[in-house]
N, C-alpha and C positions, 0 to 999 in steps of 0.2 A: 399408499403414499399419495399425500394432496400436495399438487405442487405446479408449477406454470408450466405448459407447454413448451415456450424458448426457453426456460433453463432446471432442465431435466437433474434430480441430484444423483446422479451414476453418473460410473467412472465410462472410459473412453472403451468400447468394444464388450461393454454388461454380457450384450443379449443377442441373441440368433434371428430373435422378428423384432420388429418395433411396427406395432398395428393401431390403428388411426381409422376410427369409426365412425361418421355425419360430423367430425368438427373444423373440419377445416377450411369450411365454408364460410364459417364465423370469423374469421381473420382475415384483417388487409393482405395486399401483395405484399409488402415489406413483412409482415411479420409470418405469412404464411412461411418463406424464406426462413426465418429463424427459425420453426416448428420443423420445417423439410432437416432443415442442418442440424437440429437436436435429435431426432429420429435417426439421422443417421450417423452419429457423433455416436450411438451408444448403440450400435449395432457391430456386432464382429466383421472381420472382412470375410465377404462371401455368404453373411447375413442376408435377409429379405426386411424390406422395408414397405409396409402395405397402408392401404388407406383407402376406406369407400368416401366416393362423392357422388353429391347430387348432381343430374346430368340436366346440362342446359337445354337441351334441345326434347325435354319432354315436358309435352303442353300442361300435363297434370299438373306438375313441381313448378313448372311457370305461373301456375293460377296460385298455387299453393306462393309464392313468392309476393305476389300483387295482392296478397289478404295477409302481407308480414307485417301488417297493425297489428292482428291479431295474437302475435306471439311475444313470447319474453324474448327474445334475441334483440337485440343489437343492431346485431350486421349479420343479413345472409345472403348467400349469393349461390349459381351453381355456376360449372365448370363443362367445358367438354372434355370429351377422353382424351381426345387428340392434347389440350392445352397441357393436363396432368402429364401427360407420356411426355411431353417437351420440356415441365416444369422440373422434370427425374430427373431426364437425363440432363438439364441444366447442373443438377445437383450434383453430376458426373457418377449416376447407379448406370448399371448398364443389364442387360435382358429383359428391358422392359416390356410389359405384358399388360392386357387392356383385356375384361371382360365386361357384361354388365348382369347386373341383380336388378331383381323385382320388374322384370319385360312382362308382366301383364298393365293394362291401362289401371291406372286409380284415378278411379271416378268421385272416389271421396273428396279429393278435391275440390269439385266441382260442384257438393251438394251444399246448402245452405247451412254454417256451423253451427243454429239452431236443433238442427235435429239430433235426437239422441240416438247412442252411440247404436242403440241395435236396427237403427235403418239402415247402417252403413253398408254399402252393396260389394266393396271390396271383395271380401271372400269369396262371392260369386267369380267375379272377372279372374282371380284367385286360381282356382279350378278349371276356368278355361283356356286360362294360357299356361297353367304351371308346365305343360310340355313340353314350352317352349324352353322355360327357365331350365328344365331337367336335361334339356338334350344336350349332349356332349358337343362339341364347338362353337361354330357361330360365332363365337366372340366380340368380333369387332360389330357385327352387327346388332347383336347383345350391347354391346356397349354403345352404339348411338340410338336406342331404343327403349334401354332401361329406364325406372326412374332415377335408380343410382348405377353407377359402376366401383370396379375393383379396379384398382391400377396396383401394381406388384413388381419390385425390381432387386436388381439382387445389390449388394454393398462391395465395388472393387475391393481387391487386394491392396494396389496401388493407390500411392495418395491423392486424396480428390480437391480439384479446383474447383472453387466455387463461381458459378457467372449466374450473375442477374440475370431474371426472366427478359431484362428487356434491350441485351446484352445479345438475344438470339437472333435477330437479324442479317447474320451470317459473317458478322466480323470476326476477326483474327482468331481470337480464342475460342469457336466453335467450328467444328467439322463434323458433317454429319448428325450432328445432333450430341454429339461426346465431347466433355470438358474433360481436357488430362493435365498433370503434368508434366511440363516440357524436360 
């Protein structure tokens, strides 16, 4: 099915995941917001709602950002974990959960995009940190290290409030970090 992001053609509670893989980087805050609410508009209650993003705070995907002449995109941007986990639970998912993917360095990045693809040293650094990637926990610090992260939460039972990301500064309708209804 080819079809928009913010207006998904399923019914209300389709699907058990609704998964979201490098795109959501390509979307303003206003409309990131309508991708979050269609994601989870067709998600069952008690569903999971997932999504990798690219993480701000790795120097790689920074370089990689500052050569976005280079690409067909638009608009791209990264996120930290932390922003995502606040951006969920705005969307009032709650068990939210923060890993990160690809914790070894990509130096690709950083090589001149002249070169063809079989200089590319990735694989190597690859090999030296998959380890790390492999080892059970860590999480959070998998997730300020990676180049992307996983952020994953589950879809209430009860019905959800929606509050602007910029809504979270600790007014009336957030507690804790949970939008409910009253």
């Amino acid at each position: 099915v080819q079809c928009s992001a913010t207006e998904l053609p399923f019914a209300d509670g389709s699907f058990d995941l609704a998964f979201n893989g490098g795109v959501l980087e390509h979307f303003t805050d206003a409309q990131l917001e309508d991708v979050l609410d269609e994601m989870i508009r067709v998600v069952k209650p008690g569903g999971k709602v997932l999504a990798f993003c690219p993480n701000r705070y790795n120097v790689f995907y920074q370089t990689h950002l500052r050569r976005i002449d280079q690409h067909s995109y638009d608009f791209e941007r990264a996120f930290t974990a932390g922003e995502m986990r606040d951006r969920f639970r705005a969307r009032g998912l709650t068990q939210v959960q923060l890993s990160g993917v690809h914790v070894h360095p990509a130096p690709n990045y950083l090589l001149p995009t002249w070169l063809p693809k079989y200089h590319r040293i990735e694989p190597v650094s690859r090999k030296c940190f998959g380890w790390l990637e492999r080892m059970d926990g860590m999480h959070r610090i998998k997730s300020l290290i990676g180049q992307d992260f996983v952020v994953w939460a589950t879809v209430p039972a009860e019905p959800l409030v929606k509050v602007h990301i910029a809504d979270l500064s600790g007014g009336p309708n957030v507690r804790a970090g949970k939008a409910r209804a009253a």
